[in-house]
N, C-alpha and C positions, 0 to 999 in steps of 0.2 A: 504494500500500500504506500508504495513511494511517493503519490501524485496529491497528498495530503497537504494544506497549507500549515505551517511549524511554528509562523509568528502572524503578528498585526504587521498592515498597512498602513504606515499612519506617515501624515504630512508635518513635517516637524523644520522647514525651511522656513528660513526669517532673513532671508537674503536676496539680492537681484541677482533673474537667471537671463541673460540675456538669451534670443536662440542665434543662432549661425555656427560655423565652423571656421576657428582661429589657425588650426594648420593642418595639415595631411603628412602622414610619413608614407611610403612602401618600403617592405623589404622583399626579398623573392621567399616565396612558399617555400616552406621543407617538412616534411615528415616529423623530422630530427631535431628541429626548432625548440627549445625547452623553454615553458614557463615556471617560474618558481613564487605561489601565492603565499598572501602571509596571510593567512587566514584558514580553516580548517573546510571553512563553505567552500572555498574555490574561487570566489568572488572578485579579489582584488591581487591584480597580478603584481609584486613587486618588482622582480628583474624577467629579461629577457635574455635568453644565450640562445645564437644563432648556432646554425650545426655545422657549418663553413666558419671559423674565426676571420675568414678576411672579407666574408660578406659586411655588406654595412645596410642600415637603415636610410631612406633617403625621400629629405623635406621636397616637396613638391609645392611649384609659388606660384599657385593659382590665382586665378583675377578676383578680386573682393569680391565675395557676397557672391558666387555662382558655385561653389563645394555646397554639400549636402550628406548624409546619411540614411540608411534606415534599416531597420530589424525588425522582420515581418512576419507573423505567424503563418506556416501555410498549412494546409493539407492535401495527401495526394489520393486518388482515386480511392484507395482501399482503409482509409482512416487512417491513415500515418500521418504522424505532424512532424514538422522540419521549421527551422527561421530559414530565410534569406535576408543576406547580408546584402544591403548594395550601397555603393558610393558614387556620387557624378563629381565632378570638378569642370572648370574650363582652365587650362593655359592658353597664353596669346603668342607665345612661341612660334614664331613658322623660320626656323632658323635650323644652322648644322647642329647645333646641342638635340633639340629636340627630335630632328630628321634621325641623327644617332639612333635614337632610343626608340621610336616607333615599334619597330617589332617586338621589344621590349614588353613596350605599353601594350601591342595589339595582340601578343599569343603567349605572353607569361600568366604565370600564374603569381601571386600575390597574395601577404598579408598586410590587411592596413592597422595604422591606427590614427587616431580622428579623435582634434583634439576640440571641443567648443570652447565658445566665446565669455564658457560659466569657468572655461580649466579643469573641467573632465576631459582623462584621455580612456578611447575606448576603443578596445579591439576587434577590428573584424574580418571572417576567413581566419581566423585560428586553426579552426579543423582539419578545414579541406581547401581554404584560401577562394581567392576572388578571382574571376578571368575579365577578360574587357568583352563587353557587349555591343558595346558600341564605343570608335575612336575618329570622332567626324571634325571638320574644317567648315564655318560659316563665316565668310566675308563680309555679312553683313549690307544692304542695301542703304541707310541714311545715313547722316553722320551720326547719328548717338546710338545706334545698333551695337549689339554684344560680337565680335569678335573673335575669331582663336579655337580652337580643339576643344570639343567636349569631348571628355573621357567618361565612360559610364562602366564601372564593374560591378557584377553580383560574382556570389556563390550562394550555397545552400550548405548550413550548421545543425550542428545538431544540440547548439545551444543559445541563450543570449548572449550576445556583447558583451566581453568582460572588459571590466575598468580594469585600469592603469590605475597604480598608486598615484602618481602626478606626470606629466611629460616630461622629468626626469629618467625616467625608465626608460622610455624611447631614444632619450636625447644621447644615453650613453652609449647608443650602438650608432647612432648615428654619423654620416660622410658630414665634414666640415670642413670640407676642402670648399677656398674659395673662388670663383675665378674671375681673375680681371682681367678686360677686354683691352 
């Protein structure tokens, strides 16, 4: 009788939550990827160790206000329930950095984490990671039109989104390489 509720729901916030999303990381999907939570629930992941030591995590500088999330309950024809994870972003990039990474973007697999505008960081594609759906260019018709590569990833979990203690955890796998033009 796993599927019992254990505690209260209750609202106990006395703070502003803005909504949006302050940053995006990727790293590449692995199996082998290890979380270490500090909690016995599961809930809150403290560190990350990739399964490759020379992989790194890596910030993605998308245009204000077009990144987004979501963790969605599904079900599939014969009563099974699953989340999908999905993430859209736009970069305005139409340059050799980003031309680089296209196949990257367009046939890797991926774990995100997604950081909001409140300073929750959350992960998603932990399980089985995130693929791109859609990786499109809109030029935009007036002057004040949006611009740039939407990126759109899902997967499908077999759990919710788990937090990040804070975007410290991410930050410390993360590439900080800078480059100047």
């Amino acid at each position: 009788m796993g599927c019992k509720l254990t505690s209260s729901i209750t609202r106990n916030k006395c703070q502003y939550a803005p909504a949006g999303v302050k940053a995006v990381y990727l790293f590449n999907y692995d199996t082998e990827n290890a979380y270490t939570f500090e909690d016995a629930d599961k809930t809150t992941i403290d560190a990350i160790t990739l399964a490759d030591v020379t992989e790194k995590a890596y910030k993605i500088a998308f245009i204000d206000n077009t990144a987004s999330f979501s963790d969605e309950l599904a079900q599939n024809g014969n009563g099974g329930k699953y989340r999908t994870h999905t993430l859209n972003f736009t970069v305005e990039n139409y340059d050799y950095e980003l031309l680089n990474q296209d196949e990257a973007l367009s046939l890797g697999k991926f774990t995100a984490v997604v950081v909001d505008k409140s300073g929750r960081a959350i992960v998603l594609g932990r399980n089985n990671g995130l693929t791109a759906t859609a990786f499109n260019y809109a030029s935009g018709a007036a002057d004040a039109d949006a611009t740039g590569w939407t990126v759109t990833m899902a997967g499908t979990e077999i759990e919710m989104a788990r937090l990040l203690k804070d975007e410290s955890v991410i930050a410390a796998i993360a590439d900080n390489t800078t480059v100047t033009p």
